[in-house]
C-alpha positions in Angstrom: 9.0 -26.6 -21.0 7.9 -25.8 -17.3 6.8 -22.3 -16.6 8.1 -20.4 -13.8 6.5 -16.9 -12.4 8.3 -15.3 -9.7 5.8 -13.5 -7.0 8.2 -11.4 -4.8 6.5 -8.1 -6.2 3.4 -10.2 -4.6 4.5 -10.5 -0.9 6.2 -7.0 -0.6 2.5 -5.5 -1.6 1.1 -8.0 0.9 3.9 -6.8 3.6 3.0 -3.4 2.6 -0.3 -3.7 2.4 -0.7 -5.2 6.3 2.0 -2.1 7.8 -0.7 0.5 5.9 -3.8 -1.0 7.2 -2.2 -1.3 10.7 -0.7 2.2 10.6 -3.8 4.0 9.4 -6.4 2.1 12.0 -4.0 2.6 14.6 -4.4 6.6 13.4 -8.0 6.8 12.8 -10.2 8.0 15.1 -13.0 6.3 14.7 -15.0 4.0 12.7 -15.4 5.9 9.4 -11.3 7.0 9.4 -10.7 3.4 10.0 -12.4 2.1 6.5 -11.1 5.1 5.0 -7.4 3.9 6.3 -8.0 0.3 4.8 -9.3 1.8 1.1 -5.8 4.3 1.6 -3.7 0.4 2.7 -5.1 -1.0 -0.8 -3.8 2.0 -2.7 -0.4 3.1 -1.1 1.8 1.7 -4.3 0.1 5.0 -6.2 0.6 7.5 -3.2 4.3 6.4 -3.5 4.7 6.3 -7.1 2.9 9.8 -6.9 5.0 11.2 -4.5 8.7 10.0 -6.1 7.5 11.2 -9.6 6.8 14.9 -7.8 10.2 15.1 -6.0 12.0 13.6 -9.0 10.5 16.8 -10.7 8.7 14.3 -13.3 
């Protein structure tokens, strides 16, 4: 029997992950904004989730 794991889920964080960090350095305004912008890149997936779940009304 041969295991198979799909990683799509994997390269859509990545994707996402590369367009946060670029879009929040590209915003920051200096050093300190730009580390804070990389730690908010790592965690957009829960500012989204977040965000849905408040307009959904959930």
């Amino acid at each position: 029997m041969k295991s198979q794991s799909k990683h799509s889920g994997s390269a859509i964080y990545g994707l996402g992950f590369i367009g946060a960090a670029v879009y929040f350095i590209s915003t920051s305004s200096g050093f300190w904004a730009g580390v804070v912008g990389v730690l908010k890149a790592i965690v957009w997936p829960a500012f989204l989730v977040y965000e849905l779940m408040s307009h959904l009304g959930m």
